[in-house]
N, C-alpha and C positions, 0 to 999 in steps of 0.2 A: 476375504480381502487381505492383501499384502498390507504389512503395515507401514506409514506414512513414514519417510524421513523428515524431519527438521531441526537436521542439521546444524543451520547459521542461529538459529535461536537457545538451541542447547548448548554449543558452543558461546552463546556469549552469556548465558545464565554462569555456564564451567567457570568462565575467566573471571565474573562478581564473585565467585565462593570466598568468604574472608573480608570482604569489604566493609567499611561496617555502615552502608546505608542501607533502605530499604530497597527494594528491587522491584519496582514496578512494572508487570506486563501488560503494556497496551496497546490497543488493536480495533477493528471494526468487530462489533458483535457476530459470532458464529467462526470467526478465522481462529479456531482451535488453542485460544490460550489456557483453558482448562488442562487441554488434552498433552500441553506442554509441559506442566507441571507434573501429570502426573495420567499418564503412566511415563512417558519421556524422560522428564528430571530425577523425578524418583526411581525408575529403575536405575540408570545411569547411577545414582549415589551409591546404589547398595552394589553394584556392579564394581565400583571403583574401594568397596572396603566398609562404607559408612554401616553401620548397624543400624540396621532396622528400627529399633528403639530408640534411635538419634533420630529420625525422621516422622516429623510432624506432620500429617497430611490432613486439612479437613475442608470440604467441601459445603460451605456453610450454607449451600442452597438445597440441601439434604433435609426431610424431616425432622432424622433423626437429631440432626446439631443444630434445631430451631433453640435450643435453651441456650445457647451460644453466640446466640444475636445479644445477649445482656454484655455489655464490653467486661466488668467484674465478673461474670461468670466462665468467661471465655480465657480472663487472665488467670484466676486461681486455674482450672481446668490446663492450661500450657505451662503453667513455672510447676504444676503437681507432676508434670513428664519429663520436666529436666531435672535431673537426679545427681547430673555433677557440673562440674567448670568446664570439660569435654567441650566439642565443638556439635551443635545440635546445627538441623537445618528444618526451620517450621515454613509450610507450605500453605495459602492460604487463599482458597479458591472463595470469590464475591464476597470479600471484605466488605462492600460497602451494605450487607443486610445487618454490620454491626451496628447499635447504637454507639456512635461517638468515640468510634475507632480508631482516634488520629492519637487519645492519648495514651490507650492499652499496646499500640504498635510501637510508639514511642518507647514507652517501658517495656517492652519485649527488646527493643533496639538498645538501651541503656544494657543491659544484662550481659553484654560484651561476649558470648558465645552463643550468638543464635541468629543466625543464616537467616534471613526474613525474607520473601518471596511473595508478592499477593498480588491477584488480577482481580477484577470488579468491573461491573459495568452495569446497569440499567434504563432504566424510562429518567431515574431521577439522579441518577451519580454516573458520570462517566469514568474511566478508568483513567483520562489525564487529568479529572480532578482529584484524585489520589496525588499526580505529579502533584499537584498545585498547591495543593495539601502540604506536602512535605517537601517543597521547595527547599533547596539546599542541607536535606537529610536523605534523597533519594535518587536512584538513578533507574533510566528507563528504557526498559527494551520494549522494542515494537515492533511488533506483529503484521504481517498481510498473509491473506488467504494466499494458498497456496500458490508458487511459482510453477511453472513449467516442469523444471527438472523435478520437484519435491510432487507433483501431481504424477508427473511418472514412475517414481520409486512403487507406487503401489496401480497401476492401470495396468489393467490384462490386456496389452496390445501393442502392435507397434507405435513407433513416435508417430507419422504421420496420421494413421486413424487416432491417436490421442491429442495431438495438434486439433483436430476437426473439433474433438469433444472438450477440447480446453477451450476453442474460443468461443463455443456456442455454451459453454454451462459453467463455465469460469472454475474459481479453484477455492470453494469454501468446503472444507473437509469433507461433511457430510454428504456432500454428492457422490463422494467415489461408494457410498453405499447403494445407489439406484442404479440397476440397469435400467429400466423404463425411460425412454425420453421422457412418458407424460410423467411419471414421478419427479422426474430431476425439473422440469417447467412447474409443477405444483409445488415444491421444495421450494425452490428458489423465490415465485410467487407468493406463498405465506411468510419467509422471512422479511422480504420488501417492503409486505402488508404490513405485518402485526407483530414484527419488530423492529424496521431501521425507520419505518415510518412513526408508527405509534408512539415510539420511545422518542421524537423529534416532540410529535405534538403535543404530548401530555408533558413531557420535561419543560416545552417555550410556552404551553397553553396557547398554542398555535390555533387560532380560530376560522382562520381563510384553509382548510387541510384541502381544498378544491384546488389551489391555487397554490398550493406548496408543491404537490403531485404534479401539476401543469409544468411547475418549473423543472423538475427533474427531468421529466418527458425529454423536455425542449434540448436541457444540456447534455441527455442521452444521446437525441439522437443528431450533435453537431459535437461528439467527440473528435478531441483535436482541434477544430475551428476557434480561430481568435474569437473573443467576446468580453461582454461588459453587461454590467446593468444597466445602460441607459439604452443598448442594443436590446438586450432580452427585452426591456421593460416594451419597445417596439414592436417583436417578435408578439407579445402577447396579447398588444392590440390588432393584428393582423393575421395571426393563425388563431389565438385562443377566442379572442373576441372576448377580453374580460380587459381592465385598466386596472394594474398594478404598477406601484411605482417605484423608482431605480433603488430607493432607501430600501423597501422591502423587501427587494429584489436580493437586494446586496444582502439583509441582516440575514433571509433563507438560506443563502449561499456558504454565511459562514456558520450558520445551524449545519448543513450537510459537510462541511469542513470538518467541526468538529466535533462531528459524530465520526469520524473519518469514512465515509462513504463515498466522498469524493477526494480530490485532491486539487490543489492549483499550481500551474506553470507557470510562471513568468517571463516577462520580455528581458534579452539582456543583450543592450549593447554590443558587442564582441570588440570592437575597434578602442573603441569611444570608454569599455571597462565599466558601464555603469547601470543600472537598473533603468528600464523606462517603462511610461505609465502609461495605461490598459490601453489595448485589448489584452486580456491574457488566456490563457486552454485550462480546462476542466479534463481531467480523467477520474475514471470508475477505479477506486480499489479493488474490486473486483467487476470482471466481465461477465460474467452472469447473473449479477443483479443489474448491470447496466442493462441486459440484453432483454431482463425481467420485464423493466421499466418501458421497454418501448414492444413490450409484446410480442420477444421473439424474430420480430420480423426486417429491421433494418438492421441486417447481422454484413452488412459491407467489411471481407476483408482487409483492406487496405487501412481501414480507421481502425479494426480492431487491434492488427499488428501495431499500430503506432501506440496506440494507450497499452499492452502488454511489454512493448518494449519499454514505455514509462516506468512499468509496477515492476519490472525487472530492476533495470536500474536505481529505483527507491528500494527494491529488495536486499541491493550487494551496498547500498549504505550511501549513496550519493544524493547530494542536492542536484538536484537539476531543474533546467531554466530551457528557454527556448530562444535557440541563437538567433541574433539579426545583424545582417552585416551588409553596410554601406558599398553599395558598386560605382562603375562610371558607367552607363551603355553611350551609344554614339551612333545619331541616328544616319543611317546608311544615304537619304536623301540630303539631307543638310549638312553631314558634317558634324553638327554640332555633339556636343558631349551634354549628358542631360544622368543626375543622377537619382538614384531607387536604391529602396533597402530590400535582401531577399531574405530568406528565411533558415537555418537549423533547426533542424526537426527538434534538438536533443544538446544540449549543454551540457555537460556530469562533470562536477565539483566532486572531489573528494581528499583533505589537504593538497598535497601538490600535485596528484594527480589529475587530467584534463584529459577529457575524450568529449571531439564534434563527433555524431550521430545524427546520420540521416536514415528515413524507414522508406521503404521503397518495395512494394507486392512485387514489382516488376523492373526489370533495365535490362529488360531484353534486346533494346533498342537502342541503334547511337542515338537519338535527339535523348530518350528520356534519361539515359546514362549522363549526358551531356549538364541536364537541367537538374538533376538529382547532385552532382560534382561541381555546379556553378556556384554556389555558396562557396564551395569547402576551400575551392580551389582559390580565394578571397579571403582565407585567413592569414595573417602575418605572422604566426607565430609557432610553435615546432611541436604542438603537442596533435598527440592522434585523430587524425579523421580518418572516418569510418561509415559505410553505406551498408545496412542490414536489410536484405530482399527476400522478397520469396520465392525466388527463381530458386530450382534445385542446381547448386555449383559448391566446386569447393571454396575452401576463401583463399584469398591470394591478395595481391595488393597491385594496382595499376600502375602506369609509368610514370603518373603526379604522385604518387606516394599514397594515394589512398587505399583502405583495406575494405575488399567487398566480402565481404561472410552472408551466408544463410541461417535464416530465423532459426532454424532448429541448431545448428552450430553456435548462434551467440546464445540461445536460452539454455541450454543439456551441457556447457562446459563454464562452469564458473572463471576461469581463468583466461575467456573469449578475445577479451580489452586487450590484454597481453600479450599476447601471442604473438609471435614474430613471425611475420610472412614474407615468401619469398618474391 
């Protein structure tokens, strides 16, 4: 197998060297932050000059560096390899199997030459309570399984059969290991199981796990769809036939938040400039555990494309929100003016940057071209709108100023957003 780029994550580890906080990488369990450090980061160091002997690397979920779970054992063992005032870079894969690691890190951080780097995660320590940990001594990069273009640096095939296989098996490293579909559904299926699950239950002592699983189902398979707990809590007296209620509903939701297995969208104003309150859209950080979840079988391109172009754009570093913007319609019998709020698919923040985003499988059509560019063409103001389809075309931009690109065009070219069309 070709090996994986990632790129935007070694690049932003490159730009912390020197900093003098901790460097936290976190991420959904399985989306390769091990594999980032090392071999990624570490080759790169020694590629770039660092000696070998500067670079600490230990994987504390190793046998052999079980005696290194002792935090005093762990520290004598790290200041015994730093030999001068030189610039070291210590690497530190499942910190959290240390006993009581926030002050031996600390004291590796006081020592004023030594590059500190560590990801963690389990059943009982998440990697952003590491952030939490060391609130205003750390900074955090974060991780999502694989993108698009980073899944094609290493697939033996064209984009379009890797398109197929990206949104049926999603993009957590280890998949590009299985040719087998049923490999890559049993892969996926025991991570689901017996780790984003397990590690929910046994970390909250989750005792309804019937009814935690119910919920994923539900918000699997209404990717994209506005929602609420007091809807779900609905939903599950009418499909599951079980009564669970919106509190619950809500505290599970923000268990799979911040496991980051899911994510949440919000409603934003667009006229009006201000946040509004629920319904709001759930997306999968990855699409292959989302696909896991509902058994493979409600694999609807149109919802898939929409939550990928999501994890795209939380990939290139943007907030994003899901636009609403106030119209007049006038109805054709009466006359009258009567007003409705419609919908953007896609909001992205990123400082002063702003791009509207609509997802659209098709606009093959004038009406649905028409109803896809009825939002956009209702903004007041001068930053990029943008329709991303899956019709094979080139991108170009319309006579309203909008720019129509195709999915494989905004996912395979990072610099998509920018691009200036004729």
């Amino acid at each position: 197998m070709k090996e994986i780029k990632r790129d935007t994550y070694l690049k932003e580890l490159i730009d912390r060297r020197g900093i003098p906080l901790i460097k936290v990488i976190t991420g959904v369990r399985r989306c390769g932050k091990s594999y980032l450090l090392n071999p990624i980061f570490k080759d790169y160091l020694i590629s770039d000059g660092v000696p070998e002997d500067h670079i600490i690397y230990l994987n504390l979920e190793l046998l052999e560096n079980e005696k290194l779970h002792d935090r005093e054992t762990l520290h004598a063992f790290i200041l015994d390899q730093v030999k001068d005032s030189s610039e070291y870079f210590l690497l530190l894969d499942e910190i959290q199997l240390v006993n009581r690691f926030e002050s031996v890190l600390s004291s590796f951080l006081a020592k004023g030459n030594l590059n500190v780097y560590v990801t963690g995660s389990n059943s009982k320590f998440l990697s952003s309570d590491i952030v939490t940990e060391f609130r205003g001594r750390s900074e955090q990069i974060h991780m999502y399984p694989l993108s698009f273009a980073e899944f094609m640096t290493a697939y033996d095939g064209n984009k379009y059969d890797g398109w197929q296989e990206y949104i049926r098996y999603g993009g957590l490293p280890l998949i590009m290991h299985y040719s087998d579909s049923r490999q890559k559904m049993s892969y996926l299926n025991e991570v689901q199981q017996n780790i984003y699950l397990k590690d929910i239950i046994e970390r909250h002592s989750v005792r309804n796990d019937t009814a935690l699983r119910s919920l994923i189902e539900i918000v699997a398979s209404s990717v994209g769809s506005l929602t609420n707990p007091y809807k779900l809590e609905n939903t599950f007296k009418s499909k599951v036939n079980v009564s669970l209620s919106h509190n619950t509903i809500n505290d599970y939701l923000g268990k799979l938040e911040e496991s980051y297995i899911i994510e949440c969208a919000k409603r934003f104003d667009v006229k009006g400039k201000q946040y509004m309150d629920t319904p709001v859209k759930y997306y999968f950080t990855d699409i292959g555990i989302r696909n896991s979840f509902v058994g493979f079988r409600q694999i609807e391109e149109n919802h898939i494309m929409e939550n990928v172009i999501y994890n795209e754009l939380r990939h290139r570093g943007y907030q994003v929100d899901v636009g609403v913007v106030e119209i007049y319609e006038r109805n054709l019998k009466t006359m009258e003016k009567s007003k409705k709020h419609v919908e953007i698919d896609f909001v992205a923040n990123q400082g002063d940057r702003k791009y509207y985003i609509q997802s659209a499988l098709t606009i093959n059509d004038t009406e649905k071209r028409a109803i896809e560019a009825r939002p956009l063409n209702n903004i007041d103001d001068f930053f990029k709108r943008i329709i991303v389809t899956g019709d094979l075309m080139l991108p170009g931009r319309e006579e309203n100023g909008i720019v129509i690109m195709n999915i494989l065009d905004f996912l395979l070219n990072e610099d998509s957003l920018d691009r200036e069309m004729s």
